[in-house]
PLY file of the C-alpha trace (Angstrom):
ply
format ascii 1.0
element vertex 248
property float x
property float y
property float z
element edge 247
property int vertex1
property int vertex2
end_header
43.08 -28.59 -8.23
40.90 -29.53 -5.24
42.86 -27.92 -1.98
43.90 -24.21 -1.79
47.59 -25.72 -2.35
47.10 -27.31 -5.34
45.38 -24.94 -6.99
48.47 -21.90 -5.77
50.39 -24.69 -7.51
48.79 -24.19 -10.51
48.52 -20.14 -10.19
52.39 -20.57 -9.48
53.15 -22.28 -12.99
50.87 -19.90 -15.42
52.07 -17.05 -13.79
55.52 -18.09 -13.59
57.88 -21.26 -13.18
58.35 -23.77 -10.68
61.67 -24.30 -11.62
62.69 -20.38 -10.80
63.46 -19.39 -14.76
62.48 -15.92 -15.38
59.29 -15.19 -17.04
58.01 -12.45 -19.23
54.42 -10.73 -19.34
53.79 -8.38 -22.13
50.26 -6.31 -22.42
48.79 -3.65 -23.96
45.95 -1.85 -24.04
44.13 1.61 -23.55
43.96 3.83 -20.59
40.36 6.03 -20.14
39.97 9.23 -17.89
36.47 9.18 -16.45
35.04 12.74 -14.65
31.20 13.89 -13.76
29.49 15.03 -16.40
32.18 14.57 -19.11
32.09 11.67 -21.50
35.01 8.46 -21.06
38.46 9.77 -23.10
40.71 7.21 -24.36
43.63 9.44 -23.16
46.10 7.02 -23.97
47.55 3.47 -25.40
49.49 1.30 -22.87
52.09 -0.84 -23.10
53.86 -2.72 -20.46
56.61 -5.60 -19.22
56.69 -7.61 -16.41
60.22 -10.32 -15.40
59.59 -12.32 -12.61
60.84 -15.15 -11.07
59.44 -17.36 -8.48
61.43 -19.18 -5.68
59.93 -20.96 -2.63
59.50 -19.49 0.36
60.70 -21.91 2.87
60.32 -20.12 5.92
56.50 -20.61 5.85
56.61 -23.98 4.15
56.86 -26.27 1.15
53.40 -24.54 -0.14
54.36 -21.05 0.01
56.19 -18.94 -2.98
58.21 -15.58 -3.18
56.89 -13.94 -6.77
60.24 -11.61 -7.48
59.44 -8.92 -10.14
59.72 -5.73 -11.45
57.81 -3.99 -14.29
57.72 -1.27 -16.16
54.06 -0.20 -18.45
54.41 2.91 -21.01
51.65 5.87 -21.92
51.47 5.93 -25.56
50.11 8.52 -27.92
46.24 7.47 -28.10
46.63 7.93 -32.06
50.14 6.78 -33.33
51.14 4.59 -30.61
54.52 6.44 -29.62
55.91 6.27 -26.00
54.95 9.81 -24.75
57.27 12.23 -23.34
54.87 15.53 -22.85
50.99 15.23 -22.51
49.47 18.53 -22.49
52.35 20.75 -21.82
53.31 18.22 -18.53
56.29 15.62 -18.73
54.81 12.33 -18.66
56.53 9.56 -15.61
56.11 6.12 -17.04
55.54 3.25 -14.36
58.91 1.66 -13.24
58.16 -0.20 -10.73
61.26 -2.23 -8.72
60.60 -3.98 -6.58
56.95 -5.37 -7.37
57.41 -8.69 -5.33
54.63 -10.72 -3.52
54.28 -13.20 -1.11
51.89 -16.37 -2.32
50.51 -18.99 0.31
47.52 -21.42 0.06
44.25 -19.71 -0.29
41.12 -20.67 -1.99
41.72 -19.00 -5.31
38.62 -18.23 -7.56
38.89 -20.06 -11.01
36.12 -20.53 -13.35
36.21 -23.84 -15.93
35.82 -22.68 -19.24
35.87 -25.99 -21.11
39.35 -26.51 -22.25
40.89 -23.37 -20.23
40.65 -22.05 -16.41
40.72 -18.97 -15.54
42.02 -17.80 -12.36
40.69 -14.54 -10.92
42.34 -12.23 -8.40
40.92 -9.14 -7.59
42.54 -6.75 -5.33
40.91 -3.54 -3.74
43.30 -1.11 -2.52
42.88 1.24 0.28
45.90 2.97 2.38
47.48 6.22 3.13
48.90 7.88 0.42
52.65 8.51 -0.24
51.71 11.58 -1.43
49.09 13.44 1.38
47.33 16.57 -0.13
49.01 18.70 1.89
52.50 17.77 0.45
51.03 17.74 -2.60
47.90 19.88 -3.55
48.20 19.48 -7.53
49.22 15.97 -7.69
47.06 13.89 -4.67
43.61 13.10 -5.28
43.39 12.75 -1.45
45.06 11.40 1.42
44.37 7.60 1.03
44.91 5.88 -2.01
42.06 3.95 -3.30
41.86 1.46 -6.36
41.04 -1.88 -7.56
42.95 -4.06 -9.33
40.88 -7.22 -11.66
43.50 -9.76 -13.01
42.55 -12.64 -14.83
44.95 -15.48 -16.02
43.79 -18.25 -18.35
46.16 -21.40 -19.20
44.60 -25.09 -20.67
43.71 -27.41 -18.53
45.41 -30.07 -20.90
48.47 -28.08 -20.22
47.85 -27.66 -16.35
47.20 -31.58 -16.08
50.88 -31.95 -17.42
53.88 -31.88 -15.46
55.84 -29.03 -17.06
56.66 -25.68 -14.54
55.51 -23.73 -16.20
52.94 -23.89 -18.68
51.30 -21.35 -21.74
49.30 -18.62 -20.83
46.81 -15.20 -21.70
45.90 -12.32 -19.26
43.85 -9.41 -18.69
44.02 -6.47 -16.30
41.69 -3.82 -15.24
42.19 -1.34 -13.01
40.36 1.78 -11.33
42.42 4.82 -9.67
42.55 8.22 -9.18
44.63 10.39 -11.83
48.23 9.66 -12.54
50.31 12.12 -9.94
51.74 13.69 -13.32
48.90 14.79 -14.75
48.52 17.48 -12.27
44.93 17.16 -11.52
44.58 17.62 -7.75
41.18 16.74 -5.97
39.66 16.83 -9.20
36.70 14.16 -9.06
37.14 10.90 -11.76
40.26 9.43 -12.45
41.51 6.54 -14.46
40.62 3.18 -15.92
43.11 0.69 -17.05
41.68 -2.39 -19.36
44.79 -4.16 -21.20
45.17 -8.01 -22.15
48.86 -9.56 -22.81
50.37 -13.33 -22.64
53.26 -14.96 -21.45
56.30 -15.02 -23.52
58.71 -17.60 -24.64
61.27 -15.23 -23.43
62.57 -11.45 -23.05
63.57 -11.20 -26.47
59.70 -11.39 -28.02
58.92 -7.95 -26.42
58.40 -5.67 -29.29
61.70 -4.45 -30.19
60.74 -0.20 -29.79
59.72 -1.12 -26.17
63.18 -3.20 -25.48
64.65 -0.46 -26.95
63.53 2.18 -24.35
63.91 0.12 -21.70
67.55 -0.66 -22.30
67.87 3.14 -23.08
66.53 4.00 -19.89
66.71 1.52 -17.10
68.17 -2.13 -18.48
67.43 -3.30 -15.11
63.86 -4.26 -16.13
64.98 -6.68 -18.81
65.90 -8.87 -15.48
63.38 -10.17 -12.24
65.52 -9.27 -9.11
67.93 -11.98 -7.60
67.04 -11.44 -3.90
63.55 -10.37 -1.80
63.93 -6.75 -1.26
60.76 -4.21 0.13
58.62 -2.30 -0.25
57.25 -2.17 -3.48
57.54 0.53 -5.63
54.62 2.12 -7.00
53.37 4.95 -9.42
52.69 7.08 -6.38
55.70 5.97 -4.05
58.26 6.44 -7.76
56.62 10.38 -7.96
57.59 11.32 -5.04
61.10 9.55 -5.46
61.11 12.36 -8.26
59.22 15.40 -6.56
60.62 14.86 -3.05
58.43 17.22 -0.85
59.96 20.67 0.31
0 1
1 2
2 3
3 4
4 5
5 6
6 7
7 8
8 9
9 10
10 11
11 12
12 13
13 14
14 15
15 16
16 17
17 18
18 19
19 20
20 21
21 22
22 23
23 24
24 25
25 26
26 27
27 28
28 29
29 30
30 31
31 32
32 33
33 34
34 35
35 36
36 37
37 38
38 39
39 40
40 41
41 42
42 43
43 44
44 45
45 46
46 47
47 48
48 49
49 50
50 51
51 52
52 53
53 54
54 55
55 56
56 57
57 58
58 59
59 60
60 61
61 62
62 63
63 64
64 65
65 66
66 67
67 68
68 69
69 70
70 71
71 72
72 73
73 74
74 75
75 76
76 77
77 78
78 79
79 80
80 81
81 82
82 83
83 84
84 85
85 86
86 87
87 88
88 89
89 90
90 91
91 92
92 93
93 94
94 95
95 96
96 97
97 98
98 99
99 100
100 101
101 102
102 103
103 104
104 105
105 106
106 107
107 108
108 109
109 110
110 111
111 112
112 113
113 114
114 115
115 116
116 117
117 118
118 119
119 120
120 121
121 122
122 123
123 124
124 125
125 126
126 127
127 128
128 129
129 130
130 131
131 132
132 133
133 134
134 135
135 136
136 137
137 138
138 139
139 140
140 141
141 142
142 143
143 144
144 145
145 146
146 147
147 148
148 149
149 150
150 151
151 152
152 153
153 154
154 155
155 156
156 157
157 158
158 159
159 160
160 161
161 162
162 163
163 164
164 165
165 166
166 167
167 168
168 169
169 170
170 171
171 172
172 173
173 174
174 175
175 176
176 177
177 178
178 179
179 180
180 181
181 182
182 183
183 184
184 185
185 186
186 187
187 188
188 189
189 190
190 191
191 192
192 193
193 194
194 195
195 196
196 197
197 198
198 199
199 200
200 201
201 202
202 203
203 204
204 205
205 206
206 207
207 208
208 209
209 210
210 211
211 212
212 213
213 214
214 215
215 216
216 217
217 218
218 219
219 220
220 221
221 222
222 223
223 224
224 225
225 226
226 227
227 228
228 229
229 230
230 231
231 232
232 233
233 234
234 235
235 236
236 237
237 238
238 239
239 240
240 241
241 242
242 243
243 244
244 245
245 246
246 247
C-alpha cells in the first residue's frame, strides 16, 4: 500500500468487493443530544444497514470505483431497544437513504498501522445549503446551510489485506456531529446531535438481526438489495423530510 491506488485498492476490498458481490454493514450504537448549559442525553439507541456493491468506474480509469448503496439506520428506545415510532408526542422518520452512492478515485488515504490491523480513516466535514431553508421550514431547520462532520474508521488485518481475496474481513466505527433530526421539531434551537456507533462487515444479508430484517422487509424490502445501476443525488435525512413535508 505505497501509491494512492493501491491503497483505494485496499479501502475498495474492506469496504466492499472487488468482484462486485453485495456487501453488508451492520452497526449500532447510541445517539446523544448536546445543548448550552444542559448536560449530554443519550436520547436514543441506533441501529443501522448498509448493501453496497462496488463496480469500476471505467470512464475515469482502471483505478477508479462506483460504491452503489443504500442504507437505512433506526432510533431505538434508549431503554428497551425497540424501533421507535413516537418520541415525545412527534412521529419519529427513520433514515432511508436510496441512493447513498459515491464516487472513489486515487487519493492519499490516511491509515494508521496498528500491528496486525490498519485502519483507514476518512473524515468528511459537511457544509452546503440546506434542503430545508428556515424560511420553508421554521420548526424543523437549524439554519440555512447544513453543517456536520462525519469520522469513519475501517479496520481489516493486514495478513488478510496481503492476500488476494476481494474482499476481505472487517470492523467499523462512525461518529458524527449535526444539527437536530428535522423530526424532532427543534428549530434554531442551539446543540444538536452526536452519533458514535461501531458495526462489522457481514458474511451476508441474512446475519442482520432478524427484528431489524423484519422491519425493513415490512417497510421498504428495497434495502435488503445495493442498487443495480448509478443513479443521483443521494438521499439524505434532510433531502427524505422534505420528500415527506413538501413545503406549501
Amino acid at each position: 500500500m505505497t501509491t494512492p491506488a493501491e491503497l483505494l485498492r485496499s479501502l475498495a476490498r474492506t469496504r466492499a468487493s472487488l468482484d462486485g458481490e453485495e456487501v453488508t454493514y451492520w452497526w449500532s450504537g447510541s445517539v446523544y443530544t448536546w445543548s448550552p448549559d444542559e448536560p449530554y442525553e443519550r436520547a436514543f439507541g441506533f441501529e443501522g444497514v448498509n448493501v453496497a456493491r462496488l463496480v469500476q468506474d471505467a470512464g475515469d480509469g482502471p483505478d477508479s470505483y462506483r460504491l452503489l448503496t443504500r442504507e437505512a439506520a433506526f432510533y431505538l428506545d434508549p431503554v428497551t431497544g425497540e424501533i421507535l415510532e413516537t418520541w415525545r408526542g412527534l412521529p419519529v422518520v427513520h433514515i432511508w437513504n436510496d441512493p447513498a452512492n459515491q464516487k472513489w478515485r486515487p487519493f492519499p488515504i490516511p491509515t494508521t498501522d496498528l500491528g496486525g490491523q490498519v485502519c483507514f480513516s476518512l473524515e468528511i466535514p459537511l457544509a452546503y445549503p440546506s434542503p430545508l431553508p428556515v424560511a420553508q421550514y421554521p420548526l424543523h431547520s437549524a439554519g440555512d446551510t447544513y453543517r456536520a462532520l462525519e469520522l469513519f474508521q475501517f479496520f481489516a488485518r493486514r495478513a488478510d489485506l496481503a492476500g488476494a481475496a476481494p474482499s476481505v474481513p472487517a470492523t467499523m466505527s462512525w461518529t458524527r456531529m449535526s444539527p437536530w433530526a428535522p423530526w424532532m421539531a427543534r428549530g434554531q434551537r442551539p446543540g444538536g446531535l452526536t452519533y458514535h456507533c461501531r458495526g462489522r462487515k457481514l458474511g451476508s444479508y441474512t446475519e442482520v438481526p432478524e427484528r431489524t430484517r423484519g422491519h425493513i422487509a415490512d417497510h421498504h424490502p428495497e434495502f435488503a438489495r445495493a442498487p443495480e445501476k448509478w443513479s443521483e443525488p443521494n438521499e439524505t435525512s434532510w433531502t427524505y423530510f422534505r420528500k415527506l413535508n413538501p413545503p406549501e
